[in-house]
N, C-alpha and C positions, 0 to 999 in steps of 0.2 A: 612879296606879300606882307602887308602889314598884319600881326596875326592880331585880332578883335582881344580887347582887355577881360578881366577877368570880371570887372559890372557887363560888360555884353552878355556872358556867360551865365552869372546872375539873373541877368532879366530877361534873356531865352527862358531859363525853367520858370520864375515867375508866371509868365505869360502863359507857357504852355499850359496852366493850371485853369486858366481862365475858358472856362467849359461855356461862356457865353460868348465867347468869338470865336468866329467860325473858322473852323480847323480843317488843312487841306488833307490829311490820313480820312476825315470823318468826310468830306468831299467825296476824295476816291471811292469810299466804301461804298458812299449812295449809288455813284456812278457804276459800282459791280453790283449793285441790286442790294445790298448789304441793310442790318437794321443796326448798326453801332454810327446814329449821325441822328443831329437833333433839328429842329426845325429853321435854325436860322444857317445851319449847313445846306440844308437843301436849295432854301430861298437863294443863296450862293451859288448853286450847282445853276438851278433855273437859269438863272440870268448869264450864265454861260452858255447856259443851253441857246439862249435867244440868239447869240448870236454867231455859234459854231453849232447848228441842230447834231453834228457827229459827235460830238464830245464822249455820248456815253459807247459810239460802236470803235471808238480810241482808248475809251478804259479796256475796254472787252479785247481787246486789237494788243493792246500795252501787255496783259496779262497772258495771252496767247505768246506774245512773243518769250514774255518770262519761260510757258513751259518749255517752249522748244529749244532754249538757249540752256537751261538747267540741265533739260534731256538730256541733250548732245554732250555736254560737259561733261555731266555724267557718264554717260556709257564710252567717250575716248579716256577716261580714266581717272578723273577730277572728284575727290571724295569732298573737297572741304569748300563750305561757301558760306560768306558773309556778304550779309542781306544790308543793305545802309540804307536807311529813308524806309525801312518795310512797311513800316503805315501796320493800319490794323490784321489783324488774321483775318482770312478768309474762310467762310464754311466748306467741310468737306464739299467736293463735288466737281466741276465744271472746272471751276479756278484753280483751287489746290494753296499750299501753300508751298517755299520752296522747299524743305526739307522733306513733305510728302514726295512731291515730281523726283525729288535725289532720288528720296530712299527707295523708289519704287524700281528705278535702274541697279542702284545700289545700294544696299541694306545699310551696308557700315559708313554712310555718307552722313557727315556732321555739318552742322548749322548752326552757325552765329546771326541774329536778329539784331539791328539796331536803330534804334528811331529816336528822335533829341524829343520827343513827349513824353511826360514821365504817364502822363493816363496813359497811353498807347502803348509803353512800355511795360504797366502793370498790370493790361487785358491781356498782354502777350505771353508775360508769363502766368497767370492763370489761366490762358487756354492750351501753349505750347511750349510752358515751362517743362514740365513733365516727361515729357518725350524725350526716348530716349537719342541722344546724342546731338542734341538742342538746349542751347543757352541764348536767353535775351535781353539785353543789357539797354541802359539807357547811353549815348551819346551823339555827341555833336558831330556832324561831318567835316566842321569846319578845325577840329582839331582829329586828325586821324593818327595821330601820334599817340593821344589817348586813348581813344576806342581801340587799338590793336594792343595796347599795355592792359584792357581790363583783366584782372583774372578770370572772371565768369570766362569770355573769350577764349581767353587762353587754354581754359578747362576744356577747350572743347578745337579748339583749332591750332596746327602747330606751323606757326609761319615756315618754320625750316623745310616744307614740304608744300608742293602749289595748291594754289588757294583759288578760289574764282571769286574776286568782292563785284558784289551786283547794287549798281544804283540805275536802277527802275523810276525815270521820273521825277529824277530828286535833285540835280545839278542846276537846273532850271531855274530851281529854288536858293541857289546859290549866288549873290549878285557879284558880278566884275571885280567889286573892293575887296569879295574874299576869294577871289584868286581859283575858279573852278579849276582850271588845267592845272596850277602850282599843289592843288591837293588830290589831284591824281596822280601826281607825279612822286608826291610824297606818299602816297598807297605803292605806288610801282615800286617804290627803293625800298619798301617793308617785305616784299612779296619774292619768292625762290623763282625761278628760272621753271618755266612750263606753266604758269600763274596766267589768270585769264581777267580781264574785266568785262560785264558787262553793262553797258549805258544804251538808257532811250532817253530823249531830250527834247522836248516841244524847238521850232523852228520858226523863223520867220519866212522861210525859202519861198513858201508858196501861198504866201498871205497879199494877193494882187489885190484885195478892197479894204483890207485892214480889219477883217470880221475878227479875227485871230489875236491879236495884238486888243482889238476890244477887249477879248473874253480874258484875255492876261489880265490886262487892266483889274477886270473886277476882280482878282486873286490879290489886289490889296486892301478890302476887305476880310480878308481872310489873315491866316497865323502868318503867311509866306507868299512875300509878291513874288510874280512869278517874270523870269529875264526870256525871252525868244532870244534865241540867234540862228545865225547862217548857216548853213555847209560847213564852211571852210573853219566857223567857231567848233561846232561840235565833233571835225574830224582834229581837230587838235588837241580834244581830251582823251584821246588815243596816242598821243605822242609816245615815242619807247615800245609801245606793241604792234604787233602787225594783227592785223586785219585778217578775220578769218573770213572765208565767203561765205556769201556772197559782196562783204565789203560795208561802208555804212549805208543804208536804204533805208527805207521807208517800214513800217511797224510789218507791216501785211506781207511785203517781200523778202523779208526774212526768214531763206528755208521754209517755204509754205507747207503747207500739209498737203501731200498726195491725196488725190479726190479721183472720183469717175462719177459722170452725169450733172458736177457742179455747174450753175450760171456764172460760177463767181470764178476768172480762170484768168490767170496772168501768161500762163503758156501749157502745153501739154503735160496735165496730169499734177499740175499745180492750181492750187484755191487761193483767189484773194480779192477782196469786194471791188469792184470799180469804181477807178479813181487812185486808188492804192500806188499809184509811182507818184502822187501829189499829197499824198496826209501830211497833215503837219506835225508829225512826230515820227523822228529819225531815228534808228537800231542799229547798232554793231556789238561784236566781239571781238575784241584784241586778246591776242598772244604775247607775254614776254618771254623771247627766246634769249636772254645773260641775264 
């Protein structure tokens, strides 16, 4: 990997400053119903909308998966998670944010935030600075050598000990030149033995008219084009961990939530909207076992 010089660096936070381009954290939020997103963010989201009308039950689907991956880590033992690409906070309720869903399994569960927007980074810590055993720092994913040397971080997370780092949505946003897989790999080699990652990542898999690949398209309008890839791309930013089950799937067939009386049902006593083994955005958790 060629690592991006230090004017790349530069004109990342420039940019991110520029509150009149539209910004995918302020995207997202629209699409969880949120009010931190301005009008040429929505205009953005719209035209996605045109031509994937699911886009917003994928936020909702994206989010869903976040709790139940936090859950789970949570209660098999996992105290420490750092959040990469967190985008904005989300209001109590439905959503959550990650260090609520810990802390609710587990109280002493600490939380690292990071997002390469310094706005996003400075609503964050004025709404979840505070809390205790949450730090939110600004950086880049593209250098994770950084982000796990910040002190705030460190104040709060202790590599020596497993970690779960969560990029929700965010590697997508990463193009080929900066090396997606070479900067998980380079998280993996930071991270203790019992250390977990989780990734969701838009796909090409099941884009049979190109509606999907459209709606990328118009995300260069925005702060961060966004890359689709295959299967076989986004099971390889798993490399080094294994795969916990149900393996990499699809948003919805990720450990679904137990239901009785749902229309929405992948198999006995499980809930997941139809269609859900075709969404186009893929979920797993890896395990490092050395």
């Amino acid at each position: 990997m060629t690592k991006p010089s230090g004017q790349g660096r530069e004109h990342a936070t420039v940019d991110s400053l520029d509150l009149w381009k539209p910004k995918v954290p302020r995207i997202y939020d629209y699409f969880l119903g949120g009010k931190d997103n301005f009008a040429h963010d929505r205009e953005v989201m719209e035209e996605v909308r045109r031509h994937v009308p699911d886009a917003p039950l994928m936020a909702r689907e994206n989010r869903a998966f976040l709790r139940r991956a936090v859950r789970d880590l949570a209660a098999s033992g996992i105290r420490q998670f750092v959040d990469i690409g967190a985008g904005m906070p989300v209001e109590a309720g439905a959503h959550q944010n990650v260090h609520e869903i810990a802390q609710h399994t587990a109280p002493d569960a600490r939380v690292a935030y990071v997002d390469i927007d310094p706005v996003v980074a400075s609503h964050g810590r004025a709404l979840l600075g505070k809390s205790p055993g949450v730090a939110v720092i600004q950086g880049d994913a593209r250098y994770p050598e950084d982000i796990l040397a910040d002190p705030e971080l460190r104040g709060v997370i202790d590599l020596d000990e497993p970690v779960a780092v969560i990029m929700l949505a965010m590697l997508h946003f990463i193009g080929d030149e900066d090396d997606p897989q070479g900067i998980v790999a380079r998280l993996r080699a930071a991270m203790a033995p019992g250390s977990h990652v989780v990734i969701s990542h838009s796909t090409s898999e099941f884009d049979t008219d190109g509606r999907v690949q459209k709606a990328a398209d118009v995300y260069r309008k925005a702060s961060s084009p966004l890359t689709l890839r295959d299967r076989a791309g986004i099971l390889s930013l798993f490399d080094g961990f294994d795969l916990l089950d149900p393996g990499l799937t699809t948003l919805s067939l990720w450990r679904p939530e137990p239901t009785t009386g749902s229309v929405w049902r992948s198999g006995p006593g499980t809930a997941a909207p139809p269609g859900a083994e075709r969404q186009w955005i893929y979920a797993g958790v890896g395990r490092k076992t050395d």
